[in-house]
C-alpha positions as CSV (number, residue, x, y, z in Angstrom):
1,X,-91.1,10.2,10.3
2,X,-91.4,10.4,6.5
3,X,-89.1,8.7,4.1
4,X,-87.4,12.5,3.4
5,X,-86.3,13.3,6.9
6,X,-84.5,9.5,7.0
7,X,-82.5,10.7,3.5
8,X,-81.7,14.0,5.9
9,X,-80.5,12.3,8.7
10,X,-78.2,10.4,6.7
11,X,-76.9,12.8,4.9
12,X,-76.3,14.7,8.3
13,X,-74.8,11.7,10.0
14,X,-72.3,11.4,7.0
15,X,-71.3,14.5,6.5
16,X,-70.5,14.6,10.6
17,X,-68.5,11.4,10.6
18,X,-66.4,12.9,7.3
19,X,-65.6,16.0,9.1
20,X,-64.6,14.0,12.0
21,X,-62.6,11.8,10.1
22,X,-60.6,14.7,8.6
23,X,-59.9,16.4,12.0
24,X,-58.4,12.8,13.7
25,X,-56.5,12.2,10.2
26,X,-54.6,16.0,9.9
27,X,-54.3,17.3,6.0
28,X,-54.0,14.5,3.5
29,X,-51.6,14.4,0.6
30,X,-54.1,16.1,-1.7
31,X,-55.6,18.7,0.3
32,X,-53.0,20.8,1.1
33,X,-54.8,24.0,1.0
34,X,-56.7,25.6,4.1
35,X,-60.2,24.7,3.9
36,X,-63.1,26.0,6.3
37,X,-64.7,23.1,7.9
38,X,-68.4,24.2,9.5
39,X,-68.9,22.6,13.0
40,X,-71.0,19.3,13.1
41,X,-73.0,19.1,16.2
42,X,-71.6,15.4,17.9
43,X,-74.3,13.4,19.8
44,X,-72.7,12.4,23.0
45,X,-72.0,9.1,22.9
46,X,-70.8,7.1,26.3
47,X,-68.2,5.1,24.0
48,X,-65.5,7.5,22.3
49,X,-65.2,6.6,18.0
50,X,-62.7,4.5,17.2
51,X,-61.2,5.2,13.4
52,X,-58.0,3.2,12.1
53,X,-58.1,4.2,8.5
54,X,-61.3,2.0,7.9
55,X,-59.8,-0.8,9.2
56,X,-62.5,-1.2,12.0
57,X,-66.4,-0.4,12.1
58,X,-66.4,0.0,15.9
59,X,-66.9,3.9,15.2
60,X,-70.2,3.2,13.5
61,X,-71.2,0.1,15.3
62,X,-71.6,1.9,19.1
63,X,-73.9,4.5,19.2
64,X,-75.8,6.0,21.7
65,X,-78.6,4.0,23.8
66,X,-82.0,4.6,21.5
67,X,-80.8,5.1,18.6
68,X,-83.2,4.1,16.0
69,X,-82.7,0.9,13.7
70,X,-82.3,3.4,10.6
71,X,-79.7,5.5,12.5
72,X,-77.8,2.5,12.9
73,X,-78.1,1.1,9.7
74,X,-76.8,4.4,8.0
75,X,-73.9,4.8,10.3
76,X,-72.8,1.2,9.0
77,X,-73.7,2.8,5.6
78,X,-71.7,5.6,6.3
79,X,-68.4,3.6,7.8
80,X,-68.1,1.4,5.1
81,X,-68.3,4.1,2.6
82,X,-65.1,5.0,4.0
83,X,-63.5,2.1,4.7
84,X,-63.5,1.0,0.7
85,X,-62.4,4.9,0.2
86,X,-59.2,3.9,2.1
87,X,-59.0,0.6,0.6
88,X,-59.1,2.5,-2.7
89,X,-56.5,4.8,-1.5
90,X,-53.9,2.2,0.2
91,X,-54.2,0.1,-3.3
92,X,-53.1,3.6,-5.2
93,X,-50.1,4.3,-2.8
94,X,-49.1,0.5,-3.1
95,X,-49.2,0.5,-6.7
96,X,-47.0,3.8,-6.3
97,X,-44.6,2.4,-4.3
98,X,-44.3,-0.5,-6.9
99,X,-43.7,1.5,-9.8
100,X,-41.2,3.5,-8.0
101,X,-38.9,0.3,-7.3
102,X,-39.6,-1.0,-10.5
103,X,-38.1,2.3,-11.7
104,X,-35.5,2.1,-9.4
105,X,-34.7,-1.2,-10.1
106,X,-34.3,-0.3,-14.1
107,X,-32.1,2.5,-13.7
108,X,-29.8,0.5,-11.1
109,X,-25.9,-0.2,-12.0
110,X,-25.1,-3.8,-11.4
111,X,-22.0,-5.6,-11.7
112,X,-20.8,-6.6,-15.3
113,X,-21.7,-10.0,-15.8
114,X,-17.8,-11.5,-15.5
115,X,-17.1,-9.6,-12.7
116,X,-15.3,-6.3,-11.7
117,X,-12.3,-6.0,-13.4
118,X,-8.7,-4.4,-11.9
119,X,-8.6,-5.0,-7.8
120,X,-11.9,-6.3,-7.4
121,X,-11.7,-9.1,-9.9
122,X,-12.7,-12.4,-8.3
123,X,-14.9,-10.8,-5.5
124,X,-18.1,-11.1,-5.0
125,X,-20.4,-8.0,-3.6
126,X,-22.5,-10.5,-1.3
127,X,-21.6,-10.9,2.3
128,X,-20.1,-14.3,3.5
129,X,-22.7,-16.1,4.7
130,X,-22.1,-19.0,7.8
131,X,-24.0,-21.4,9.4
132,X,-24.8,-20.4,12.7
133,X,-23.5,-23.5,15.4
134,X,-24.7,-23.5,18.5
135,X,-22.2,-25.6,21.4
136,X,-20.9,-25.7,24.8
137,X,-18.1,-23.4,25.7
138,X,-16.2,-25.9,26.6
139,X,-16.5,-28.0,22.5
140,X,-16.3,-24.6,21.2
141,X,-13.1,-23.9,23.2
142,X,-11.7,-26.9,22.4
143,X,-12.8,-26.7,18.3
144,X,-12.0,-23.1,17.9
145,X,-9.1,-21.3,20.8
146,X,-9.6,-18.1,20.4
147,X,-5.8,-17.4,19.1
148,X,-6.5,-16.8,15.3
149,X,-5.9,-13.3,13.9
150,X,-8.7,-11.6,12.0
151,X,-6.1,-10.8,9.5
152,X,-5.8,-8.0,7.1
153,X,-8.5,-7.7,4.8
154,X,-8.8,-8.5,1.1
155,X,-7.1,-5.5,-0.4
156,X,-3.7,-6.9,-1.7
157,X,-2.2,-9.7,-3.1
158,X,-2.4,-13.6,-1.8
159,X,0.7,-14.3,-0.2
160,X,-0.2,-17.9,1.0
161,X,-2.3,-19.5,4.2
162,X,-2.4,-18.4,7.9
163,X,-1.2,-21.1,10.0
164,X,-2.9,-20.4,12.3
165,X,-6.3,-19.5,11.4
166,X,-6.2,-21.4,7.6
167,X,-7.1,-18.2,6.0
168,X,-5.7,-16.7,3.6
169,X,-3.0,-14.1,3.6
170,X,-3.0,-10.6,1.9
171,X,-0.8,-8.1,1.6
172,X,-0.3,-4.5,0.1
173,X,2.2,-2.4,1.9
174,X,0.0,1.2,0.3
175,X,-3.5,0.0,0.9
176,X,-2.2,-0.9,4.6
177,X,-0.6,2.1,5.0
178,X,-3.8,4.4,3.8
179,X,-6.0,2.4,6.9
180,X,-3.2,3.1,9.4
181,X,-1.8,-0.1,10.2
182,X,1.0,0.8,8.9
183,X,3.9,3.8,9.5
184,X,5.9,2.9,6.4
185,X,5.9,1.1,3.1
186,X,9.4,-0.7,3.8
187,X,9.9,-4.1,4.5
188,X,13.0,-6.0,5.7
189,X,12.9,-10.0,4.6
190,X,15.6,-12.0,6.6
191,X,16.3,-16.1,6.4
192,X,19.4,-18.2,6.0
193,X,19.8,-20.1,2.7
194,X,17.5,-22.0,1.0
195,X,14.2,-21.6,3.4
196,X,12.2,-19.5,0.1
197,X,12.9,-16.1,1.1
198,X,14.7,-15.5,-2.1
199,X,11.1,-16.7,-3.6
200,X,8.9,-14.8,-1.6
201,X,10.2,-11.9,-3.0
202,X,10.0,-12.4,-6.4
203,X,6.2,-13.7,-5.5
204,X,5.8,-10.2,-4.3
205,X,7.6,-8.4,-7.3
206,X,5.6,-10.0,-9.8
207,X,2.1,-10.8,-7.8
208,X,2.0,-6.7,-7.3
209,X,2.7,-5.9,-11.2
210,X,-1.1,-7.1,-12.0
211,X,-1.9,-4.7,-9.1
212,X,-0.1,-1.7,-11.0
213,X,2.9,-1.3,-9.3
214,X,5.8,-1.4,-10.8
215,X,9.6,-3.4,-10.1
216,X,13.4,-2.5,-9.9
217,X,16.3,-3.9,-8.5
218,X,19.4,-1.3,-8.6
219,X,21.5,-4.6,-8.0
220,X,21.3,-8.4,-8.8
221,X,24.7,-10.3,-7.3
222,X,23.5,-13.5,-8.3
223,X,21.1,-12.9,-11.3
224,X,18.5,-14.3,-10.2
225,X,16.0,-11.5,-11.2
226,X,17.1,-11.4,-15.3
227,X,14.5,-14.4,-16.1
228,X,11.8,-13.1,-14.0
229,X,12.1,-9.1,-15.3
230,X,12.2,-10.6,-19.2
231,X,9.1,-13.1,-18.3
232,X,6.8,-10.2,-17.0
233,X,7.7,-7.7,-20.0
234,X,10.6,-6.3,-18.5
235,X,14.3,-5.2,-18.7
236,X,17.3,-7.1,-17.2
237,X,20.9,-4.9,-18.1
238,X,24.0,-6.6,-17.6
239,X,27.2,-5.3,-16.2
240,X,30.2,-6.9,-16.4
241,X,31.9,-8.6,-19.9
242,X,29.3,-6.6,-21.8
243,X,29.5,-3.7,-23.7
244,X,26.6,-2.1,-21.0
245,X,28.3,1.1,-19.2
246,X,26.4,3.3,-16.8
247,X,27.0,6.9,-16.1
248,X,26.8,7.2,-12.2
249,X,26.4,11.2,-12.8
250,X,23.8,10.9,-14.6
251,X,21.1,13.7,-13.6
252,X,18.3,11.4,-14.7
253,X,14.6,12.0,-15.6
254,X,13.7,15.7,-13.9
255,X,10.6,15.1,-11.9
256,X,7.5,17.3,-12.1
257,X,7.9,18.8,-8.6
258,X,10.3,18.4,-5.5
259,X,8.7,16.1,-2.6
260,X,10.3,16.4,0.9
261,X,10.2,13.8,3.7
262,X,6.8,15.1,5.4
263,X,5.0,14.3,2.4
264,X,4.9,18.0,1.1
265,X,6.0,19.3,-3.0
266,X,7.6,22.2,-4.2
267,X,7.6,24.1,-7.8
268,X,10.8,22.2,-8.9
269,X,12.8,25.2,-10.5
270,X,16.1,25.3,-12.5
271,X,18.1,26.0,-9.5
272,X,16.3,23.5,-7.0
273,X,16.4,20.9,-9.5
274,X,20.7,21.8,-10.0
275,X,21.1,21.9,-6.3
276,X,19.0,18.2,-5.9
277,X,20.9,16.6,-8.7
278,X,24.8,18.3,-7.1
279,X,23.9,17.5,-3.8
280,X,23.2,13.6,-5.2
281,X,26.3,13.2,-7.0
282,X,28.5,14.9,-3.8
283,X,27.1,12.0,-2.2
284,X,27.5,9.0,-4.5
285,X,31.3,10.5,-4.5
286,X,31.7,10.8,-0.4
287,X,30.3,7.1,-0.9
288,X,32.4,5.6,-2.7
289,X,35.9,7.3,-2.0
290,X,35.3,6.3,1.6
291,X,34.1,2.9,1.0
292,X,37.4,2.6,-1.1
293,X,39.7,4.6,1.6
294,X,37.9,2.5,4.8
295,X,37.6,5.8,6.4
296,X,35.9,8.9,6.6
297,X,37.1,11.8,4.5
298,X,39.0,14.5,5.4
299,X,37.7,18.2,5.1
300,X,40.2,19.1,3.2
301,X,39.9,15.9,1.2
302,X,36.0,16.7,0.7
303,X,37.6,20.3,-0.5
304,X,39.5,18.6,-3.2
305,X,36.9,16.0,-4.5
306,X,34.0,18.5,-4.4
307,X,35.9,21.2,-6.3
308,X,36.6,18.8,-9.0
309,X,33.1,17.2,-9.6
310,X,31.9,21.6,-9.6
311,X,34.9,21.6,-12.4
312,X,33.7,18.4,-14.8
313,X,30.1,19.3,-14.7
314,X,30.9,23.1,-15.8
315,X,33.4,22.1,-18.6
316,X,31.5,19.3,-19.8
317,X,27.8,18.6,-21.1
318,X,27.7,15.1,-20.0
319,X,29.7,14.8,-16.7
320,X,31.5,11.3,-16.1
321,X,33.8,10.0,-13.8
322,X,37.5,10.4,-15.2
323,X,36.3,13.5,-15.8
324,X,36.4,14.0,-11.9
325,X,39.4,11.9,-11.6
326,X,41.6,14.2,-14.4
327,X,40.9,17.1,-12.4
328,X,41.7,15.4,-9.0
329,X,45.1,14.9,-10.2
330,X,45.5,18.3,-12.2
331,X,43.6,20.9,-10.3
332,X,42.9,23.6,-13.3
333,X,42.5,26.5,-10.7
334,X,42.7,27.9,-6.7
335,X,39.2,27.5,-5.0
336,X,38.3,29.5,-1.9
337,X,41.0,28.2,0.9
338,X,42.9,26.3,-1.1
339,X,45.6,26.8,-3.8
340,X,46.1,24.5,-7.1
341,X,49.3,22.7,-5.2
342,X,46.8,21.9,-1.9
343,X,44.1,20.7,-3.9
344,X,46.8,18.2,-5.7
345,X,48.1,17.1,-2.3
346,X,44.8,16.5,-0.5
347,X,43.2,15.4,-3.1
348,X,45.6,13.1,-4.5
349,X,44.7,9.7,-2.0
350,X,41.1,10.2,-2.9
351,X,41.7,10.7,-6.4
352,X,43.5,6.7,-7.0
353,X,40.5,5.7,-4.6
354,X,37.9,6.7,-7.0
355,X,40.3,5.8,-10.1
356,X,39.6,2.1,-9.5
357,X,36.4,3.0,-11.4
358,X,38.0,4.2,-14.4
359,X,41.2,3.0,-14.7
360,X,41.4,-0.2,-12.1
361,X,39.5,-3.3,-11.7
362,X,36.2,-1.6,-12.3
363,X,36.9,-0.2,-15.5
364,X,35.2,0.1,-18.6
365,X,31.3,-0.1,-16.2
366,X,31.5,3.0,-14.9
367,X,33.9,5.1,-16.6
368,X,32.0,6.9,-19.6
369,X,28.2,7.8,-20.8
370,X,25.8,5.2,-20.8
371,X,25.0,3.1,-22.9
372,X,21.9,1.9,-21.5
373,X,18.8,3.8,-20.3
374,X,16.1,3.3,-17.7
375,X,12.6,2.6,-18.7
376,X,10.7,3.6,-15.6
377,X,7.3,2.5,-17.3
378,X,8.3,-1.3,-17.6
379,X,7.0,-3.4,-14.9
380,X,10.2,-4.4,-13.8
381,X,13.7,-3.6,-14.6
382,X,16.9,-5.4,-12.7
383,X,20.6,-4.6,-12.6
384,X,22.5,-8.3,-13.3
385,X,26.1,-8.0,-11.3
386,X,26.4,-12.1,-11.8
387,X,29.5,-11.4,-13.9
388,X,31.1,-9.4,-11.8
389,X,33.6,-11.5,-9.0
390,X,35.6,-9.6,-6.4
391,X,35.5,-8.8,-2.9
392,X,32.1,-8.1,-0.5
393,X,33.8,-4.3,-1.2
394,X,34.0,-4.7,-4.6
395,X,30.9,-5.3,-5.2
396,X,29.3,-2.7,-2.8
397,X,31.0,-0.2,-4.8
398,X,29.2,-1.8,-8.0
399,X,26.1,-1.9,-6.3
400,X,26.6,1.3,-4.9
401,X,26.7,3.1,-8.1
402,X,24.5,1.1,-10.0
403,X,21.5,1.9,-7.8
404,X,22.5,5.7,-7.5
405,X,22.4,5.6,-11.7
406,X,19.0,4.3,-10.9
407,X,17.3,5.9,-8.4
408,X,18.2,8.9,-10.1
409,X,15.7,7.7,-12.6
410,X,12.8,6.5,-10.2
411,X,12.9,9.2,-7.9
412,X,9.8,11.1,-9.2
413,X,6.6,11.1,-7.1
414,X,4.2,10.9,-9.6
415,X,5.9,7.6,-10.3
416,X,2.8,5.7,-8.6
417,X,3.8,2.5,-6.2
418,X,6.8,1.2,-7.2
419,X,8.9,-1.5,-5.3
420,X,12.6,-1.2,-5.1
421,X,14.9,-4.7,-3.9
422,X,17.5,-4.9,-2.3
423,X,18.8,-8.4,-3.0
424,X,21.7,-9.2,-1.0
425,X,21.9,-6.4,1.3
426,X,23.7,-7.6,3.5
427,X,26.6,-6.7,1.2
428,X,25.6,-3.2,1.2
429,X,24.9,-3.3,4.7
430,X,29.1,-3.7,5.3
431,X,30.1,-0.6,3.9
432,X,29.3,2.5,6.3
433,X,29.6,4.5,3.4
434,X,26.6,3.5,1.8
435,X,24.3,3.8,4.8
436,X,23.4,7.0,4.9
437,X,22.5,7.6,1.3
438,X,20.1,4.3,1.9
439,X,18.4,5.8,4.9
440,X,17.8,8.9,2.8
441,X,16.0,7.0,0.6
442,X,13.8,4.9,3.3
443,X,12.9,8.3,4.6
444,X,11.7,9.8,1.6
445,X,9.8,6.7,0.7
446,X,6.4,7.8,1.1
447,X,6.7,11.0,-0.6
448,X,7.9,9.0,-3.3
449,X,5.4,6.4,-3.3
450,X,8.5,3.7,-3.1
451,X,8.6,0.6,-0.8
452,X,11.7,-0.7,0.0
453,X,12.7,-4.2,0.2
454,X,16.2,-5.1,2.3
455,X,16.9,-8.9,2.1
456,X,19.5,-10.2,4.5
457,X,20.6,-13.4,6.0
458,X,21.0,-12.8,9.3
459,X,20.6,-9.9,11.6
460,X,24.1,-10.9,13.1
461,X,25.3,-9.7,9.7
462,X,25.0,-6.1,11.2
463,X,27.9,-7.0,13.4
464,X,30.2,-6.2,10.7
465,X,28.7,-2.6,10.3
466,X,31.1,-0.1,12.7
467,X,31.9,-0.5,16.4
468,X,29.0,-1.1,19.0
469,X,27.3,2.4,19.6
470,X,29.0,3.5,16.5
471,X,27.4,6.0,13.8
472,X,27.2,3.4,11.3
473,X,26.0,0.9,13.6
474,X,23.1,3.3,14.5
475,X,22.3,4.1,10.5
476,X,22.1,-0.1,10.2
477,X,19.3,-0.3,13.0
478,X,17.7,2.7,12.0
479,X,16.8,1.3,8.4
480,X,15.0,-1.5,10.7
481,X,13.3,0.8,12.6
482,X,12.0,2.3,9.4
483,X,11.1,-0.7,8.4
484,X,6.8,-1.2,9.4
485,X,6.8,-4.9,8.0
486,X,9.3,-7.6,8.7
487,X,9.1,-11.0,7.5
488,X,11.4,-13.4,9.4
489,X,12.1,-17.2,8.1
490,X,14.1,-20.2,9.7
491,X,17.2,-19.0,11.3
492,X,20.4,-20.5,12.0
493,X,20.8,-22.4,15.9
494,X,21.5,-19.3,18.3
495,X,20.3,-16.6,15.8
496,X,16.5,-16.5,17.4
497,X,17.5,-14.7,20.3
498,X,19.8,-12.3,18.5
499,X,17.2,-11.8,15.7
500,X,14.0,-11.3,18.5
501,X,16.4,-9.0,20.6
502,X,17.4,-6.6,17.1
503,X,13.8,-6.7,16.2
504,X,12.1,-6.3,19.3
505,X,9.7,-9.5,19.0
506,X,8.5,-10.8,22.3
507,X,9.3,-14.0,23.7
508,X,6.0,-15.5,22.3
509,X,7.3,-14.5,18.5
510,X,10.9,-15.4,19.0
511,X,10.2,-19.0,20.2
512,X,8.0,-19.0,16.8
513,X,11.4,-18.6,14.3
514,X,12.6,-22.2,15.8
515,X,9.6,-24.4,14.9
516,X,9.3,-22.6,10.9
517,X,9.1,-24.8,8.6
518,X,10.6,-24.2,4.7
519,X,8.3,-21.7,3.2
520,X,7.0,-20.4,6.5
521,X,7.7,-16.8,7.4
522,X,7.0,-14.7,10.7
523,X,5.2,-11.6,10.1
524,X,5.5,-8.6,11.8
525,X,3.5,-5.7,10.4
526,X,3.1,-3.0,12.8
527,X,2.1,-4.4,16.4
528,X,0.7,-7.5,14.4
529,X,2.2,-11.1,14.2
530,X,1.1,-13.7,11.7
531,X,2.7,-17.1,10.9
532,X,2.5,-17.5,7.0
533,X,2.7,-20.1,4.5
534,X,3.9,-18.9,1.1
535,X,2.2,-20.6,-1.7
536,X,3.6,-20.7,-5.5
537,X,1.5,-21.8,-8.6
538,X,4.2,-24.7,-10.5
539,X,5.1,-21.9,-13.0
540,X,6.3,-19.5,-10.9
541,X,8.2,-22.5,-8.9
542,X,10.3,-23.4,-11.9
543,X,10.3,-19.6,-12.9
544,X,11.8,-18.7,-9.3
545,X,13.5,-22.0,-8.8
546,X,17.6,-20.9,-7.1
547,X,18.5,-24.7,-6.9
548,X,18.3,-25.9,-10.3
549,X,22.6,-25.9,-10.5
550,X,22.5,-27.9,-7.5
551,X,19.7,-30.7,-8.5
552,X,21.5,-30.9,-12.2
């Protein structure tokens, strides 16, 4: 065989084991186009070729039985011609896929280098990491008993320390109401005297202002709240031996649009917005005339008090009070079903009820335009009542119209999260009255974006509230019921079972509020129950401290 038929051969051989190649691989990145590929003639062979992508020769190495030495040698030839080919090939795709993750990597956003700002401050975006431990179930059981919550997340502000898992405690009422744990924003926060509770919630107040929500407390009895509203930026007004009056008719800021209790808005027009703001002060009035009579109203007394609050905001730009109170006692015309002489008659017992604001006791804080004006962009703003002495009635009535002149002003649902404390409820809580115009508010709390605070004592303070099975009774329970979270310190001896029983805690909970220790709260959000410490930083200790009269 001559030296030119050996060159053939090869030739021949490579070209068969190429075309054979391409038929086992499919179409390659760069030869996407149909090609014709002629038939190669394939020596039978008793052992099938094996090709990996050049990783093995064994395609090249078995051949058929009598093959000559030069056959062989330019099959090797052949496969190993390939093989670098691929080689070539896989080093070009690696680099590829190198300079696409550089690329990647250098048009990446990372975090700033001092952290995410706002919510996320202080958190890092790496997963906890823990040591795996590897024990008996029965070291395990005894190190770790399987009773420790998993908690709430970390969206929300610190409250303190699980005691019983040593975690720590967050809280947010929105961002647990947006993952469904919770039905409501409100919160009720009961606990005798001096176990923190008064503390807790100014923790709360002022933890949630860095978190952009904002503060107000329609009524301070005690004025506890003045020095924390000034330290955070905010506004404390003062009633009583002041020169500070507040108009209780005030229509306050007109929202943008009208929210209703199912979380739907309305265009907000002229007329809507005059029948929201006459339907509120029809309210405030039935309110306060019955909390001052101790009864319920008569029709015709509603008749006569309604007619002359229609009267004082037609004849008068800015309607106040004695306004109301002049035409009480000197009805200026007949309304439908009722002459000038009935009006003065029915009227007339309602009219010296709500003259105690002008002209009694409680004059010169309600009895004219105010002086003062909300600021619903301050973080917090509080309502001081400290200098103002009387009966629990007495200062219902103050509190009573304080917060109407206030919610008037927060009642706009573009607002944003706002809290809104009741401190000393349980004052409120006595007068009937009041009720229902609080329960309108807890229902229209998340349209509003509003969480609602109610701190009491006791939950036997509900005994003064109306007659078992009574209407007011039944408005008292159902701001609990509205209430998703409830934080429960120390109670007095004999209270736990009457607080677990108005609550609905289970037996496991109630025997819980006996062993609480100063600080330690019981909280039930939703169908959850935690045991919490609250902690303080020694600023806002001496900033909240309520004993410093009694220490010296």
């Amino acid at each position: 065989m001559s030296r030119r038929s050996d060159t053939s051969a090869q030739q021949a051989e490579i070209e068969r084991l190429t075309a054979l190649v391409a038929t086992l691989r499919g179409p390659s990145d760069d030869s996407l186009r149909v090609r014709e590929i002629t038939p190669v003639p394939v020596v039978p062979s008793p052992v099938q070729p094996i090709l990996d992508g050049g990783k093995s020769l064994a395609g090249a190495l078995y051949s058929a039985k009598g093959t000559a030495r030069r056959e062989r040698r330019a099959l090797a030839r052949a496969a190993a011609t390939l093989s670098i080919a691929d080689q070539v090939a896989a080093r070009a795709g690696a680099k590829r896929a190198r300079e696409l993750h550089r690329d990647e990597a250098r048009n990446a956003a990372y975090l700033p280098k001092h952290g995410e700002a706002g919510e996320d401050a202080l958190r890092t975006y790496r997963a906890l990491k823990v040591a795996p431990h590897r024990a008996t179930s029965e070291v395990v059981a005894g190190a770790y008993p399987f009773l420790a919550e998993s908690g709430l997340g970390s969206r929300g502000i610190l409250i303190g320390q699980d005691a019983w898992s040593g975690a720590g405690f967050v809280y947010d009422p929105w961002v647990l109401y947006q993952m469904g744990v919770l039905t409501n924003p409100n919160c009720l926060l009961a606990g005798v005297v001096g176990r923190g509770k008064s503390t807790l919630a100014k923790s709360i107040a002022t933890r949630s202002i860095a978190f952009g929500r904002k503060c107000y407390v329609p009524g301070d009895p005690k004025g506890e709240w003045s020095t924390v509203a000034r330290s955070v930026g905010g506004q404390a007004i003062e009633l009583g031996g002041t020169s500070a009056r507040l108009n209780p008719l005030d229509e306050g800021p007109r929202p943008a649009f009208f929210a209703s209790a199912d979380g739907g808005q309305s265009a907000l027009s002229d007329q809507v917005w005059a029948d929201v703001v006459r339907q509120r002060r029809r309210d405030l009035l039935r309110s306060l005339s019955e909390a001052a009579l101790g009864r319920a109203m008569a029709p015709v007394e509603a008749t006569a008090l309604f007619a002359a609050l229609d009267e004082a905001v037609a004849t008068n730009s800015v309607a106040t009070l004695p306004q109301v109170v002049s035409s009480m006692f000197d009805p200026p015309r007949d309304v439908v079903g009722s002459s000038r002489a009935q009006l003065l008659e029915d009227g007339r017992e309602v009219a010296h009820a709500v003259n105690r604001l002008v002209a009694g006791d409680l004059g010169g804080l309600f009895d004219g335009p105010s002086t003062v004006h909300f600021d619903p962009d301050l973080p917090m703003v509080s309502l001081d009542l400290s200098r103002i002495a009387g009966s629990d009635a007495k200062i219902a009535m103050v509190m009573a119209c304080a917060s109407s002149w206030m919610e008037s002003a927060i009642q706009d649902p573009s607002g944003g999260p706002r809290w809104v404390i009741y401190d000393e409820a349980w004052r409120v809580l006595k007068q009937p009255a009041l009720l229902a115009r609080m329960q309108s508010q807890w229902k229209l709390s998340r349209a509003l974006g509003l969480a609602n605070l109610l701190v009491i004592h006791r939950l036997s303070d509900l005994d003064a509230v109306g007659e078992r099975d009574s209407e007011a009774r039944n408005l008292a329970l159902g701001l609990l019921a509205d209430c998703s979270t409830k934080v429960i310190y120390a109670q007095e001896s004999g209270e736990d079972v009457k607080t677990g029983a108005a609550l609905g805690l289970s037996s496991t909970e109630t025997d819980q509020l006996a062993s609480l220790a100063r600080g330690e709260g019981l909280w039930r959000i939703g169908e959850r129950s935690f045991v919490v410490r609250h902690i303080c930083t020694p600023n806002e200790l001496s900033l909240f401290d309520t004993n410093q009269r009694m220490v010296g």
